[in-house]
Each structure stands twice: as C-alpha cells, then as structure tokens.
C-alpha positions in Angstrom: 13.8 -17.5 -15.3 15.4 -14.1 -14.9 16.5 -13.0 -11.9 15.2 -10.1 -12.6 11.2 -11.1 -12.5 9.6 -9.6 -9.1 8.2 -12.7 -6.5 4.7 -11.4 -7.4 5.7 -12.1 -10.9 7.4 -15.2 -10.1 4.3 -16.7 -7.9 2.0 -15.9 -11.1 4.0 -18.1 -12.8 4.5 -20.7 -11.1 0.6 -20.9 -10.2 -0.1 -21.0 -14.1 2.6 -24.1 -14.2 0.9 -25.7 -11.5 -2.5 -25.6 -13.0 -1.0 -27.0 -16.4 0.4 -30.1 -14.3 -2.1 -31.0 -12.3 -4.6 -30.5 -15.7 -6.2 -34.3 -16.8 -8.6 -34.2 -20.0 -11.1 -35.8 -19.7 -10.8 -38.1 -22.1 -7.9 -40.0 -24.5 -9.4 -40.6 -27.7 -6.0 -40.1 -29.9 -5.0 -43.6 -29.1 -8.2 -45.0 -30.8 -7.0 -43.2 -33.8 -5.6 -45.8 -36.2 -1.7 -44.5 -36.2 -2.4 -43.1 -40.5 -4.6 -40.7 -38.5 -2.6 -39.5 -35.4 -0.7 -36.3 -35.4 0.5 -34.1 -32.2 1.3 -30.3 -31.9 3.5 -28.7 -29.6 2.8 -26.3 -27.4 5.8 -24.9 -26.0 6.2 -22.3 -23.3 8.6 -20.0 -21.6 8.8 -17.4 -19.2 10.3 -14.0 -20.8 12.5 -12.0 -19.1 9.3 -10.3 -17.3 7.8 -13.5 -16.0 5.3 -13.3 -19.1 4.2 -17.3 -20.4 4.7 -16.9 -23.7 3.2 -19.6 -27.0 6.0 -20.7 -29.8 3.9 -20.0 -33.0 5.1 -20.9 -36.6 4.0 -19.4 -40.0 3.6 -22.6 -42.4 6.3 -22.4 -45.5 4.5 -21.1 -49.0 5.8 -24.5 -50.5 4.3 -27.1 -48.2 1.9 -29.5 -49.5 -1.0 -28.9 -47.0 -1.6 -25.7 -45.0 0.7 -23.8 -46.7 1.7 -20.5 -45.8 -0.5 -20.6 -42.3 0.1 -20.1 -38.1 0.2 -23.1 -37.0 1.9 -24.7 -33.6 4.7 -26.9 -34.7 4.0 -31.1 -34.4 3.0 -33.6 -37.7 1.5 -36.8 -37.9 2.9 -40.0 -35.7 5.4 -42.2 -37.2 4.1 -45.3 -35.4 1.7 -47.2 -33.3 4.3 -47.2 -30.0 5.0 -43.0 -30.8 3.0 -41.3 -27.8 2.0 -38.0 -28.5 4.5 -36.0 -26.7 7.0 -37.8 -28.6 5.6 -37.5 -31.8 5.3 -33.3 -30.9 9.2 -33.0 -29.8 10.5 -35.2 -33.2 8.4 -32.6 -35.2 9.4 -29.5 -33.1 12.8 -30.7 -34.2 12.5 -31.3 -37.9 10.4 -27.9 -38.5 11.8 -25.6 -36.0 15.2 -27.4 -35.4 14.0 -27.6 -30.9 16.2 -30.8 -30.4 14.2 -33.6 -29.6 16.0 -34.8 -26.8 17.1 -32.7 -23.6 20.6 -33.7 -24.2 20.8 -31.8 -26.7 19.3 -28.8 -25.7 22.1 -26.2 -24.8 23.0 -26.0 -21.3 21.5 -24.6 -19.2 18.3 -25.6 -20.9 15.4 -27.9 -20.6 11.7 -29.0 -21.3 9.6 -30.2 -19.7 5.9 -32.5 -20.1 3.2 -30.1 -18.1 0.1 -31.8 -19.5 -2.1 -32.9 -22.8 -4.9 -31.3 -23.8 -8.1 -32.9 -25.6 -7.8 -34.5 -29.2 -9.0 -32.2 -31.7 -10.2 -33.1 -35.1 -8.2 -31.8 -38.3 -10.0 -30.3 -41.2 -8.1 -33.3 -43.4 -9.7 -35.9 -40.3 -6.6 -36.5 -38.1 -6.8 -37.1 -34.5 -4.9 -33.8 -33.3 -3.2 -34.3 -30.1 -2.6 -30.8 -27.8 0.7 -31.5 -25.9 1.8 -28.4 -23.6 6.0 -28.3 -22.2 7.5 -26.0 -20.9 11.1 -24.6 -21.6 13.2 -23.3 -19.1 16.3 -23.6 -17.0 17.4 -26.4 -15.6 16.4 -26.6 -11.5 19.1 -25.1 -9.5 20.9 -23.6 -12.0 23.1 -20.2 -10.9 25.2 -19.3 -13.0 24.8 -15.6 -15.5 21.4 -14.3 -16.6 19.4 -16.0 -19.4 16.2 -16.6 -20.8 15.6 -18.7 -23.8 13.9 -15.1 -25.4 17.0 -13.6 -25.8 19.3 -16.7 -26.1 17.6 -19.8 -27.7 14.3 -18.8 -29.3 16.0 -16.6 -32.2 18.6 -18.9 -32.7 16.2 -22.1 -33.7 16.7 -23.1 -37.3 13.7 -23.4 -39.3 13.4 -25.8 -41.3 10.0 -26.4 -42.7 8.6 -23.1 -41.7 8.7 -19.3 -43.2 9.1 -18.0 -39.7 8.8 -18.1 -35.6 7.4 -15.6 -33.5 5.9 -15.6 -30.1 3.0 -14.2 -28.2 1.7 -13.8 -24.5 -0.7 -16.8 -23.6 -2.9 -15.3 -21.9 -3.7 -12.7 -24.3 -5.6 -15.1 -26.6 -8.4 -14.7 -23.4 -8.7 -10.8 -24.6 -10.3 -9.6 -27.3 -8.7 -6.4 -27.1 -5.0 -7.2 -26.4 -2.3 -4.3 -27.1 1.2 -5.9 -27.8 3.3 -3.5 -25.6 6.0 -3.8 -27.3 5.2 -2.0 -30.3 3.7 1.3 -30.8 2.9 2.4 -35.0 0.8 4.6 -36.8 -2.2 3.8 -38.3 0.0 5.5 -41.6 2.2 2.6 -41.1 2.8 0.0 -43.6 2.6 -4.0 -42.0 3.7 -7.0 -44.0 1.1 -9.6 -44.3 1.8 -13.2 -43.4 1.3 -15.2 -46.4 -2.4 -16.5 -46.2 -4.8 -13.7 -46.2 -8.4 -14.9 -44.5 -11.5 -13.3 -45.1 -13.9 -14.0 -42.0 -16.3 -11.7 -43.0 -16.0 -9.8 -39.9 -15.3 -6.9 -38.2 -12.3 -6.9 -35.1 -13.2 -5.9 -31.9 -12.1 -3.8 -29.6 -9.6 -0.4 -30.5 -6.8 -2.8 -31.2 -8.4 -5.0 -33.7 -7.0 -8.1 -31.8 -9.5 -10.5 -31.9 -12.5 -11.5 -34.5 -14.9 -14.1 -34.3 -18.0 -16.3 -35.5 -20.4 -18.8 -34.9 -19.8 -21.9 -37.3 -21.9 -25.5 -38.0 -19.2 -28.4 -38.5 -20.5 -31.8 -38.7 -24.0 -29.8 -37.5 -22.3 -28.9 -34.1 -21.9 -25.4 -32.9 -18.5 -24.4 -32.8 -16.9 -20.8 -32.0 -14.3 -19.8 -34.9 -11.7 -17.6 -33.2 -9.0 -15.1 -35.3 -6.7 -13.4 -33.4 -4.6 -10.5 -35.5 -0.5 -10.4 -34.4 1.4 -7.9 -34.8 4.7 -8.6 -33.9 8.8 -9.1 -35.0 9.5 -12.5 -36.6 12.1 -14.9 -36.2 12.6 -15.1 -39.9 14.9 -18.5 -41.5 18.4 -18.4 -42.1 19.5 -21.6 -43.1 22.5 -23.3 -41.1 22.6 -26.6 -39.0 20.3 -26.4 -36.2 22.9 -28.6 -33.8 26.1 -26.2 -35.2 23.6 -23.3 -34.1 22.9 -24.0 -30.5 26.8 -25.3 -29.8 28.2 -22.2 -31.1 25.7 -19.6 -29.4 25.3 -21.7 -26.3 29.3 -21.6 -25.7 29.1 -17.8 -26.8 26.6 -17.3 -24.3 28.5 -19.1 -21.2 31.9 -17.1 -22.3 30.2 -13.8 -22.6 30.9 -13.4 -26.3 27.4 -13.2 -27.2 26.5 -9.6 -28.1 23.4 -8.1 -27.1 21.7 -7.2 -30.3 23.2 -10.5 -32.8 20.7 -13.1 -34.6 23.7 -15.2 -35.8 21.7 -18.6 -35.6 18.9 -20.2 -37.3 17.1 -17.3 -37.8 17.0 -13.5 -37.3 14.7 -11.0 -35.7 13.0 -8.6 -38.5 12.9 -5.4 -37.0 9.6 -4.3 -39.8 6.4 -6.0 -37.6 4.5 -8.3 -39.5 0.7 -9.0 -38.9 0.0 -13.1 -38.7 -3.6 -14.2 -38.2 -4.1 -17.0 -35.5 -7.1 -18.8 -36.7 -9.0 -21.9 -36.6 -7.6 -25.0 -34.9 -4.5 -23.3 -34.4 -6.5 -20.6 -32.4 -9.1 -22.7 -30.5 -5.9 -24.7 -29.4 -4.1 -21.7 -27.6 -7.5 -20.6 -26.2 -7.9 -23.7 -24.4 -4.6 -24.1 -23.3 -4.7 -20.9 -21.9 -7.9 -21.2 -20.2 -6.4 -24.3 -18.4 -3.0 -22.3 -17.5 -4.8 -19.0 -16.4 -7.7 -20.5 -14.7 -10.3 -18.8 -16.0 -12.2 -18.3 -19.3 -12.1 -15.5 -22.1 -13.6 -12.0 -22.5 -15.2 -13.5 -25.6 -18.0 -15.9 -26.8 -16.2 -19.4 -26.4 -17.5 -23.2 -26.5 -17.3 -24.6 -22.9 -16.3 -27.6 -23.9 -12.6 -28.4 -25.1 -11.4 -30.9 -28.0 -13.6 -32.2 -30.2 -15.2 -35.5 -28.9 -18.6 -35.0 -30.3 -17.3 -34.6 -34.1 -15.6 -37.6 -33.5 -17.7 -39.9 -31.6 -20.0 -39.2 -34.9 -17.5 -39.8 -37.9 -16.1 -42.6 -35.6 -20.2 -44.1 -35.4 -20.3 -43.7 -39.4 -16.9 -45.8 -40.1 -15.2 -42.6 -41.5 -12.0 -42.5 -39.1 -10.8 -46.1 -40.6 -6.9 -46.2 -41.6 -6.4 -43.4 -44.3 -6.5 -44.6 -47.7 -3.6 -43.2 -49.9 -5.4 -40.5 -52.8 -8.6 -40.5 -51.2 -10.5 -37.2 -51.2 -12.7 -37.1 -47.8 -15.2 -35.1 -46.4 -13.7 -32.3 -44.4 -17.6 -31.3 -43.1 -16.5 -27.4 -43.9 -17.7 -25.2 -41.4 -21.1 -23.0 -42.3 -21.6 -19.9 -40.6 -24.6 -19.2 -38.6 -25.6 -15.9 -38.1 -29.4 -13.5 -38.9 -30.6 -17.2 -39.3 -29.2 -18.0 -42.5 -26.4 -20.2 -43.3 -23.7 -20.2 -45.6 -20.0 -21.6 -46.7 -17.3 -19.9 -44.8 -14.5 -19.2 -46.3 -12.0 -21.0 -44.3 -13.9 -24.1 -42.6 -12.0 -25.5 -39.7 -8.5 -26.6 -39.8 
C-alpha cells in the first residue's frame, strides 16, 4: 500500500481485510457439482494509492461464444475434479487477463493472496459459480520506492480473452447514488457504450444514475436484479506477451525508468470514459462481496440471503444438475419481472 494512505485510511482497510478472512459461507455446494458443471470467478482486490478497495472488472470480447461483449469478473469453468475453486479462478485470471497464476510469477514486489469464498451461485447456462475473493498487494515487509499495483500492474495486464479492464470502488456497489470522483463531464458530453446494451425497463436512481434495479421470479423464487451504470477510463487490449509485459515494466519500475504517464504493457488507459453496465450475476456477486468486506448492507432493496442454494437444492431435487450433456439446450428458468402484480419476460433473465 502507499505510503502515502493516512492510518485512519490504513485501519479502514485493514478492518475490511479482516472481515473478508474471517468470512465462512455457510454452505459448500460447488463440490457437489459434477466437475462439467463447476466454474469459479475471481474477485480480485487492491488498495489504490488512497487506501480505496477497489474490484477488477472485465468487459467480455464481442467474439466469445457465450456472454459476449458483457462485465463480467474474470474465472471459467474447472478443468478437473481435484481443481479447487481458487485454483480454477487464478488459471482463468491468467488466460483472460494475463494475472499469472502463480505468485512466482507475479513481479516483485507483488502478491495475492486467498481472503475467503463466497456462496455458489447458479449460472443462467446452470453452472455451479464459485465467488472466490484475493487480494493483491505488496509483499509483507516490503520497503523499498512507492507502488501500487493501480499505477504499476493493473494497466499493464494483457488481455487476452477480454475487450477491456477497468476497476471500481467496492464499496460503491452498496450506493445507489455513487459519484465516480474521478471524473467530472457534461451532460453534453458524448460516452462510448460498452458493447451489450440492456434494457431493464427502468429508471436510475439517484442524481447520478448509478444504480437501477428490479424485482425478478427465477425458478419461482424472489430475486433482486441489480444494474449498476460505470463510468470510468478502461484498460483497453494491446496485444504482447503477458510474461514479457510484467518483466519489462517490473524492472522499469525498480530502476526508475518507468514514466509517470506510459501504458507500454498489455493494455492502455483510454483517456474518452466509457459507460459499462454491471448487471446480473456479475452484480449480485460484487454486492455480496462487499457487504461481507464493509460490514453492512446496501442503501437499496437487496435479498438477505447470499448464493443461490434454494435454486439449486430445487433443480438438484429434479435431476437437472447431472453431468452436462454436449449440444443440449437446457432450461435457463429466465427471470420474470414482478412488479403492479403482473408478470412478464425480462429482457435479460439472470446470468
């Protein structure tokens, strides 16, 4: 962390670790999950150079064969029965966002660590979702210059199966009316879109237009659909080997070379702001993981409970979470909304 961050600051943060750590769900259903149906996502925070926790985010690439073009945390499906979760997460964070999957690799003076898992969520294509939350930051006892992996690391990823990285605050997904300081526009102003445009059907909330959400059926349970509207400078790709990438700006850093405004690596910061929507899964995901961090619950309408259990417990009694069956179609149980009383198809379901 930067030297830089005030104790108050500094205590914040390491309360909000602390809670992560000591956080146990409640349950561990992805292991009943036969391995065809077991994915993890990562999600990876860092302390800016303010102290702020801050969420990796990724916008899907326009060519992928499911999801295309939407936020989503980085992580895939396992690769075998003996893959635990966290494991599964850091092997995808390495093949979409080029985070090596091993600490050895990580520049120095660099690390991640295992804070905690969150409860198994249920894909919209049926996969056991597993939540896993690390943090990266510098390595204990470590004195030497200034750095944060904001300035130094994040930017210089290499993105490989995504369109773009950015980052956001976590504990602004507990506001609905959260005002990205770093930016200030006119309403004049033209914003690039991220590539999937969702109509909820709503209005957003608050002065900012931050947050938007609905009540939704899925599987005939209640569920709270979140969309949270970013605004913010990407990381956008520039292809290069990920491991050439960190060596070279790693020993740039560590001899001073590295100037202050370069993007040489994997990607580079677009100065126009681009507005991403945070949605479904994705969203419910960082809401929950926040809650745990922050200790405390969000300014708006939220389901208490965390994961999806019920949903499964239920396909699980009907036989429908067997080992996938290659070309298949299933049931995704879209989501229905349910407001005045009447319901009817949403547009985007769940994820």
């Amino acid at each position: 962390m930067s030297s830089d961050v005030d104790s108050d600051s500094r205590k914040a943060l390491q309360e909000v670790i602390s809670r992560l750590k000591n956080y146990k769900p409640p349950s561990n259903q992805w292991n009943e999950f036969d391995v065809s149906r077991r994915a993890a996502v990562l999600i990876l925070l860092f302390p800016d150079s303010k102290g702020e926790l801050r969420v990796v985010l990724t916008e899907r690439s326009s060519n992928l064969r499911t999801f295309a073009g939407q936020v989503a945390l980085p992580g895939g499906k396992a690769d075998s029965p003996t893959e635990t979760a966290f494991e599964t997460a850091r092997r995808e964070a390495s093949e979409e966002i080029g985070l090596p999957s091993r600490n050895d690799l990580l520049p120095s003076p660099f690390t991640v660590t295992h804070l905690c898992e969150m409860p198994t969520n249920l894909s919209r294509n049926q996969l056991g979702v597993r939540p896993v939350v690390a943090l990266l930051h510098t390595k204990p006892g470590y004195s030497g210059s200034k750095v944060n992996a904001e300035e130094s690391l994040i930017p210089r990823l290499d993105p490989k199966e995504v369109a773009s990285v950015f980052t956001v605050p976590l504990r602004a997904f507990l506001e609905s009316d959260y005002q990205n300081p770093e930016f200030e526009f006119s309403p004049d102003e033209k914003i690039s879109e991220s590539t999937v445009d969702i109509d909820w059907g709503t209005v957003p909330t608050g002065k900012t237009g931050w947050y938007e959400g609905q009540w939704l059926e899925w599987y005939g349970i209640r569920w709270r659909g979140h969309q949270f509207n970013v605004y913010t400078s990407p990381v956008v790709v520039q292809r290069r080997d990920s491991t050439q990438v960190l060596e070279d700006e790693a020993q740039a850093y560590a001899t001073g070379n590295l100037e202050g405004g370069r993007r040489s690596g994997g990607g580079t910061h677009d100065k126009k702001m681009v507005k991403y929507k945070v949605w479904g899964m994705t969203a419910r995901i960082v809401v929950d993981a926040a809650r745990v961090a922050f200790g405390k619950n969000p300014d708006f309408e939220y389901v208490d409970k965390m994961g999806d259990d019920e949903v499964i417990k239920l396909l699980q009694k009907e036989g429908k979470l067997g080992p996938r069956i290659k070309g298949v179609i299933e049931d995704t149980g879209a989501g229905t909304r349910v407001s005045n009383g009447e319901g009817r198809k949403a547009e985007s379901g769940k994820l």
